[in-house]
C-alpha positions in Angstrom: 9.7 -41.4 36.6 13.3 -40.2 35.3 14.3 -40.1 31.6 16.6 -42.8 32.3 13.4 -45.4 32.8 11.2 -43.6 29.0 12.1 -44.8 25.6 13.3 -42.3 23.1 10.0 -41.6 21.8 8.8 -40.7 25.3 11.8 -38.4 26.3 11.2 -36.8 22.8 7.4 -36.2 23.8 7.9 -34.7 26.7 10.6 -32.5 25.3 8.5 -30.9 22.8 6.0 -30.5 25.3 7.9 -28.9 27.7 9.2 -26.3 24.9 5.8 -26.0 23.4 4.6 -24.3 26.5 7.9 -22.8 27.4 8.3 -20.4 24.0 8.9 -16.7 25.9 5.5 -15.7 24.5 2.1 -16.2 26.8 0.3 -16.3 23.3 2.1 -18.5 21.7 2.8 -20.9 25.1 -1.6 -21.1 25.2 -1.5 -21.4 21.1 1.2 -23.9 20.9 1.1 -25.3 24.1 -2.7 -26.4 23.7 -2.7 -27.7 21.1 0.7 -29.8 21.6 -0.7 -31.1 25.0 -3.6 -32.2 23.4 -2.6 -34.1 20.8 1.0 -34.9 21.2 0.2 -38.3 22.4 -1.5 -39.2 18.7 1.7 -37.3 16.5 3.0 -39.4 14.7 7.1 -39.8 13.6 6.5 -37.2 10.6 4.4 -35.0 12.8 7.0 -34.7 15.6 9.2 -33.7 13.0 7.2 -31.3 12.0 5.7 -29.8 14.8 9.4 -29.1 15.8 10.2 -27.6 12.5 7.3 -25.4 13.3 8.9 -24.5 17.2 12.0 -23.4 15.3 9.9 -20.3 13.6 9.5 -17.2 15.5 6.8 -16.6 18.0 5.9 -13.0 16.7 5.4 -15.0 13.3 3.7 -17.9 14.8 1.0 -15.4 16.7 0.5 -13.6 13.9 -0.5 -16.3 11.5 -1.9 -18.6 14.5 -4.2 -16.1 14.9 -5.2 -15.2 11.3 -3.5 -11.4 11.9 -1.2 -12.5 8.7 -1.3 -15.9 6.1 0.5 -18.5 6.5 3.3 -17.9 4.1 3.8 -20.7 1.5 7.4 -21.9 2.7 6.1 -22.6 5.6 2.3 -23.4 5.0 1.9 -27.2 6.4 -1.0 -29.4 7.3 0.2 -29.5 10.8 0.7 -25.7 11.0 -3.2 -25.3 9.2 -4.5 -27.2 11.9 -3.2 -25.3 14.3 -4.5 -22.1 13.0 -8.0 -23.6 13.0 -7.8 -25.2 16.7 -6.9 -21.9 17.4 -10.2 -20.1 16.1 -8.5 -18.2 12.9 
């Protein structure tokens, strides 16, 4: 199937799929990646915002805190980022 034949939503699904497991970092493509694929079919309009809020942030960052090596700093500290920390074992 082509974008031209998804709705918005789906195109915008698969896009932050696709970049979830495409970040430059092996870590953060399993971190990210796993836990975008699966649950990205539940997000909801606020959590697809989010979650690409969250893609804009550095991967050294992301690691660090996805992995408990550093907090999540307060400006960015989010439910959506919290649970990803915990699906990740942190």
């Amino acid at each position: 199937m082509t974008e031209n034949n998804l709705s918005g939503d789906a195109i915008r699904r698969r896009r932050i799929l696709f970049r979830a497991t495409h970040r430059g970092s092996h870590e953060t493509d399993i971190l990210i990646g796993g836990f975008v694929r699966a649950r990205l079919a539940d997000f909801t309009e606020a959590q697809l915002d989010e979650i690409e809020e969250i893609m804009e942030l550095s991967d050294t960052f992301l690691a660090d805190w996805l992995t408990g090596r550093l907090p999540i700093p307060e400006e960015v500290n989010s439910p959506l980022l919290r649970a990803m920390r915990d699906a990740a074992g942190a």
